[in-house]
C-alpha positions as CSV (number, residue, x, y, z in Angstrom):
1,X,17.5,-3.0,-25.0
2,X,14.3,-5.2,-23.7
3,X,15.1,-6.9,-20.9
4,X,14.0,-11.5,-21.6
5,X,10.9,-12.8,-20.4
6,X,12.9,-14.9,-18.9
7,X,14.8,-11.8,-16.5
8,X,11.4,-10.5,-15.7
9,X,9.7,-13.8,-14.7
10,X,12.9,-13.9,-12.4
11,X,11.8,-10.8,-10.9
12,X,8.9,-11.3,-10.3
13,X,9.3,-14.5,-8.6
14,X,12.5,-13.2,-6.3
15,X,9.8,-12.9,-3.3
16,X,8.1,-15.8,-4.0
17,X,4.9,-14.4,-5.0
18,X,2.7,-16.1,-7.7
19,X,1.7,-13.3,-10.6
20,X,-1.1,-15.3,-13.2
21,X,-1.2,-14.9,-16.3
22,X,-4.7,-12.9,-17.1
23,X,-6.8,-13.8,-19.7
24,X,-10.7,-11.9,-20.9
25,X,-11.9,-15.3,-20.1
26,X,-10.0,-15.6,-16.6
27,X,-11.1,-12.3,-15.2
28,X,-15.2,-12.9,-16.8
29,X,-15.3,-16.1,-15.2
30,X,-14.1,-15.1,-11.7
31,X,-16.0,-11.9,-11.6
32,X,-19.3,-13.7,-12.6
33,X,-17.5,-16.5,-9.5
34,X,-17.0,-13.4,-6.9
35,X,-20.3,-11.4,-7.5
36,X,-22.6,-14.8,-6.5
37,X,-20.6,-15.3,-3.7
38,X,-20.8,-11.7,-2.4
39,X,-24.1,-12.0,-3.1
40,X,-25.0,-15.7,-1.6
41,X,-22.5,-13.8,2.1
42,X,-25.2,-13.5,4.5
43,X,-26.6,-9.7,4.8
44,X,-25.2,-9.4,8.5
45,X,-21.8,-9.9,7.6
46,X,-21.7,-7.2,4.8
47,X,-23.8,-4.3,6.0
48,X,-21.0,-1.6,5.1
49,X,-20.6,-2.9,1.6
50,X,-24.5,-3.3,0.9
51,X,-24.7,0.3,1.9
52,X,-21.7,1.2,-0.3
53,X,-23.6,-0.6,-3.4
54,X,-26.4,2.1,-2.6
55,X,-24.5,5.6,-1.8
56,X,-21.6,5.0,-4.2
57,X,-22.1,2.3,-6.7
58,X,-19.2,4.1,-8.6
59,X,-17.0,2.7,-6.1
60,X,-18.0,-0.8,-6.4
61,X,-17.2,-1.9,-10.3
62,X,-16.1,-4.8,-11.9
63,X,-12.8,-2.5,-11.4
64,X,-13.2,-2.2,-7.8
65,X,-13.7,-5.5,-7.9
66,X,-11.1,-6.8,-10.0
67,X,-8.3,-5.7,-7.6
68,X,-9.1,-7.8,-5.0
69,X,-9.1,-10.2,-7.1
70,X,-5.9,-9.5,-8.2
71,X,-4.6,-8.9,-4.8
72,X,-6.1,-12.3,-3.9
73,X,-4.4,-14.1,-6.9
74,X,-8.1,-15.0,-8.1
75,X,-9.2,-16.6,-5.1
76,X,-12.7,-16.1,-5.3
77,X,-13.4,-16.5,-1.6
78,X,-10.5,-14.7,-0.4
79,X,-11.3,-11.6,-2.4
80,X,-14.9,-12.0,-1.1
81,X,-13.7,-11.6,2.6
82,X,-10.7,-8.7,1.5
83,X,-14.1,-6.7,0.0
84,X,-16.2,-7.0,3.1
85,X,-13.2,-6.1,5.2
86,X,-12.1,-3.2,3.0
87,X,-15.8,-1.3,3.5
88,X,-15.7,-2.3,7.5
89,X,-12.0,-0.9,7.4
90,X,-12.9,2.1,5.5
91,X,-15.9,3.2,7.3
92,X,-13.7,2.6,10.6
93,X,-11.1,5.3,9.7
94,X,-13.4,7.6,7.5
95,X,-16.2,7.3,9.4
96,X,-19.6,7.2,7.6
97,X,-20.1,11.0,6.9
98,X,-17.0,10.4,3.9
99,X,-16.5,6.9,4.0
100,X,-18.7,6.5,1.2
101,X,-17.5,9.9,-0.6
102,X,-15.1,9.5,-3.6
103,X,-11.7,8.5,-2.3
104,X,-9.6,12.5,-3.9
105,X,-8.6,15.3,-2.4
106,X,-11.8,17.3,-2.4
107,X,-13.6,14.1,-1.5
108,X,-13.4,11.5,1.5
109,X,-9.8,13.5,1.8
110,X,-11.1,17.0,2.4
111,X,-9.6,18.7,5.7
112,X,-7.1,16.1,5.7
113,X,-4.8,19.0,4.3
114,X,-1.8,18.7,7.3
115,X,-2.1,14.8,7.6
116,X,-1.2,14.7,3.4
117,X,1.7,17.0,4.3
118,X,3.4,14.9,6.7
119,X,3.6,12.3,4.3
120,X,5.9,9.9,6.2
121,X,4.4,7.3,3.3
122,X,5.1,8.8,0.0
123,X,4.7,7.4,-3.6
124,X,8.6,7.2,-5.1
125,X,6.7,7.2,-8.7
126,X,9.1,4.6,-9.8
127,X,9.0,0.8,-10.1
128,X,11.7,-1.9,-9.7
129,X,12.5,-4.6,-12.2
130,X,9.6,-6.5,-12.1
131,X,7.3,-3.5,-12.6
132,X,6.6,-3.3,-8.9
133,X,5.4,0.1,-7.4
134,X,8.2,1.6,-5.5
135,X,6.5,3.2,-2.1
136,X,9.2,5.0,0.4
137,X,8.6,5.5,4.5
138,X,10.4,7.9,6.4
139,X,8.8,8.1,9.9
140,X,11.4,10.8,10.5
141,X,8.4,12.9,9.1
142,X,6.1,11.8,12.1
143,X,5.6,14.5,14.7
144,X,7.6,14.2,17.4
145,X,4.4,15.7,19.7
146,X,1.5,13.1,19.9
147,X,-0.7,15.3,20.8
148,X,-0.8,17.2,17.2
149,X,-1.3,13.7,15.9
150,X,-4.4,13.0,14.1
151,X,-3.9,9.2,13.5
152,X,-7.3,8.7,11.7
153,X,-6.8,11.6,9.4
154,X,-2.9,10.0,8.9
155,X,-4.4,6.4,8.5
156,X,-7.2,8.2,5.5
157,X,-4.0,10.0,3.9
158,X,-2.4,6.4,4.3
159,X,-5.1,5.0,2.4
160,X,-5.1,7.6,0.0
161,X,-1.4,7.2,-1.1
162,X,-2.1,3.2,-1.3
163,X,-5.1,4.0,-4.1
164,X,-3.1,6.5,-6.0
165,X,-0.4,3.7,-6.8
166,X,-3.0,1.4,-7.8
167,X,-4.3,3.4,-10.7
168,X,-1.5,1.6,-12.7
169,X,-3.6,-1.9,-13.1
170,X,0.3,-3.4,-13.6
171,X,0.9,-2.6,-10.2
172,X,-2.4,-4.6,-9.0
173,X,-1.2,-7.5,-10.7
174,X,2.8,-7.1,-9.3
175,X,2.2,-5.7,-6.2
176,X,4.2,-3.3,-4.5
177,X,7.8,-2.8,-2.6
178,X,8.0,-0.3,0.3
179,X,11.7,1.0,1.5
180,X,11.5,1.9,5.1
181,X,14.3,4.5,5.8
182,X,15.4,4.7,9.8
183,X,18.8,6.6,9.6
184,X,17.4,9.3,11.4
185,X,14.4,8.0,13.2
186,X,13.9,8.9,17.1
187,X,12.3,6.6,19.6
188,X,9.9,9.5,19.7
189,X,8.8,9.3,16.5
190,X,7.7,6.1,16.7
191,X,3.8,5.4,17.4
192,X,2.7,2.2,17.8
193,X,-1.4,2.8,17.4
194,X,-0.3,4.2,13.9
195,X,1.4,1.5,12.9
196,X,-1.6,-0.7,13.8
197,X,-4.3,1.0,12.3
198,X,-1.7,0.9,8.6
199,X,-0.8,-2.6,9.5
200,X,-4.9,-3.6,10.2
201,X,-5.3,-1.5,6.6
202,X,-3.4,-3.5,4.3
203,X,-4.0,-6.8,6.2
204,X,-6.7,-8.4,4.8
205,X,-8.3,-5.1,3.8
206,X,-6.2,-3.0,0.9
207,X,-6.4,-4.5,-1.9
208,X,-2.5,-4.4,-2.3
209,X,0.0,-7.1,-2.9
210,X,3.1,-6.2,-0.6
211,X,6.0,-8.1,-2.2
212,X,8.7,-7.0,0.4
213,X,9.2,-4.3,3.1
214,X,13.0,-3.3,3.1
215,X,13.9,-1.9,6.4
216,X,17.0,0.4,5.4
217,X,19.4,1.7,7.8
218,X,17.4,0.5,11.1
219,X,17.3,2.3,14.1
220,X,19.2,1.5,17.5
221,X,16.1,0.6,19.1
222,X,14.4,-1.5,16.2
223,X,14.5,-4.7,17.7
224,X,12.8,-3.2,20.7
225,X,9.8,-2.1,18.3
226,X,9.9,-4.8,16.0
227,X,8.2,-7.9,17.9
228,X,5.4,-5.2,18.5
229,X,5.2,-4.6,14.6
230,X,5.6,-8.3,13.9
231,X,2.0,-8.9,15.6
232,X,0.3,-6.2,13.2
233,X,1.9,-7.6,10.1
234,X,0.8,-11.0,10.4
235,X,2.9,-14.2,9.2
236,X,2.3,-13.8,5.7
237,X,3.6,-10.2,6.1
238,X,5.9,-11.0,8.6
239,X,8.3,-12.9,6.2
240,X,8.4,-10.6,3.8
241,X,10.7,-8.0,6.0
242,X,14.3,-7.4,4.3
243,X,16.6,-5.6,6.8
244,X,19.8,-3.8,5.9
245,X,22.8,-2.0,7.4
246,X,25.5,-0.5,6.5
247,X,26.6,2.4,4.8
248,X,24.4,4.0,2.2
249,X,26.6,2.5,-0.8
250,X,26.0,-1.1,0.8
251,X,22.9,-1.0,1.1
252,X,21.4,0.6,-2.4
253,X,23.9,-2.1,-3.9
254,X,22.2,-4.7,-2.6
255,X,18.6,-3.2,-3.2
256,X,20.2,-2.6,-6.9
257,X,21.6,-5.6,-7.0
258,X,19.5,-8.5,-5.3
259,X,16.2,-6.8,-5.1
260,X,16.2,-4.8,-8.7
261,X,15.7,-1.0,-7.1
262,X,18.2,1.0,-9.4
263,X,20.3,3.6,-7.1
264,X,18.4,6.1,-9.6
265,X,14.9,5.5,-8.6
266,X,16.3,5.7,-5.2
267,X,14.9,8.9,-3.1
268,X,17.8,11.3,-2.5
269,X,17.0,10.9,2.0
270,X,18.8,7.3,0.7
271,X,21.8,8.5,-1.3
272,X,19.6,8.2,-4.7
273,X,19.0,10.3,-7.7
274,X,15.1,10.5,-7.3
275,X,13.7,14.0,-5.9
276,X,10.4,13.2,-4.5
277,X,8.2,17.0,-4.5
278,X,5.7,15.8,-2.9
279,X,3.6,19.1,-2.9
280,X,3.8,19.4,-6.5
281,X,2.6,15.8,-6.8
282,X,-0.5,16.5,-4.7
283,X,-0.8,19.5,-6.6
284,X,-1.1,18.4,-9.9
285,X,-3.3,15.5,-8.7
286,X,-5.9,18.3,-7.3
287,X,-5.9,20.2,-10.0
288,X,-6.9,16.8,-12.1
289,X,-9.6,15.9,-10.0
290,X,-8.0,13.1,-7.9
């Protein structure tokens, strides 16, 4: 049975976030809005993206362009800034012999092979009640050796998970939520300069709407980490942290319950029904091109 408008515009306000109501007019008007004020941004404050319009203009769209403008609830200016930062940002981790390459496997992501492996952020493929993308962390996956860490080539696989959920223009508009699992976390998988260069990524960069990160089944020393995290995720970020204990059946009731993740859609690392092949995913989106 359909679930009301009325349930649905409850879920999508339970974090507080504002989702407008798009119309052809709406987006023409602030396109037309956010191309003369990318345009009228002095040319020493957007080198990387001025290059960008020359190497891959593909990568620049009205579509490209749109998302930050969803992202940014339609604030022109705001979406300006998230553009300029998203080329610094990219060119930063990708460096400028890919950063301008398409953003697939065979792309901008070629030799990052072992980092996509790792995957310690993975796309759950499912969505919670609003029609948010469900995106799961298990930094149990991080090597336990830093010295076989290539955070750059992690940060570029990070990016490349982020852009794979936002094919689905819904999830532009609703945003994401992102279940952190730390039942069997170790200090030593911990690394805090990978955590910045994610956190830097989505702050003012990504062009992704974070509803809520739910921190499931903490770790001992999580309060020793999280004032350090706190500084990379910013206020606005900052609030949006959901912590829970308890046993597994506690906690997916509440995310069931309160928060509108189905035990279902739940991985099976949290007690859920949802087997995340992660291989096969990557597979399947090489052999299409992407």
């Amino acid at each position: 049975m359909p679930e009301s408008s009325n349930s649905i515009e409850a879920a999508l306000g339970r974090y507080g976030q504002v989702t407008p109501t798009e119309t052809p007019e709406l987006i023409s008007t602030k396109l037309k809005e956010l191309e003369i004020s990318l345009t009228d941004t002095p040319k020493s404050k957007k080198l990387n993206y001025l290059i960008a319009l020359q190497k891959c203009p593909d990568q620049c769209t009205d579509t490209f362009k749109l998302q930050h403008l969803r992202c940014e609830v339609f604030r022109v200016q705001d979406a300006t800034k998230r553009i300029i930062a998203y080329w610094d940002k990219r060119i930063e981790i990708f460096g400028e012999e890919r950063g301008f390459l398409p953003l697939n496997l065979e792309g901008a992501l070629k030799g990052d092979e072992k980092a996509l492996q790792i995957a310690y952020l993975r796309p759950t493929h499912e969505k919670d009640d609003a029609g948010r993308a469900i995106l799961f962390v298990d930094p149990s996956r991080m090597p336990l050796d830093k010295k076989t860490l290539d955070r750059k080539s992690m940060g570029r696989a990070f990016w490349y998970y982020i852009h794979a959920a936002l094919e689905d223009e819904d999830v532009q508009r609703k945003g994401f939520v992102i279940l952190a699992y730390g039942e069997k976390v170790k200090f030593s998988h911990y690394d805090q300069p990978m955590d910045k260069i994610n956190m830097s990524s989505i702050k003012g960069c990504l062009p992704v709407r974070i509803a809520a990160f739910h921190v499931c089944h903490p770790p001992t020393f999580f309060s020793v980490i999280f004032p350090i995290m706190k500084v990379f995720l910013g206020e606005r970020l900052r609030k949006r942290v959901k912590l829970h204990t308890g046993s597994h059946d506690d906690v997916n009731e509440i995310l069931e319950v309160k928060f509108g993740v189905e035990r279902g859609k739940l991985p099976t690392e949290m007690g859920g029904a949802n087997v995340l092949d992660h291989m096969k995913w990557l597979e399947t989106r090489r052999a299409a091109g992407l």
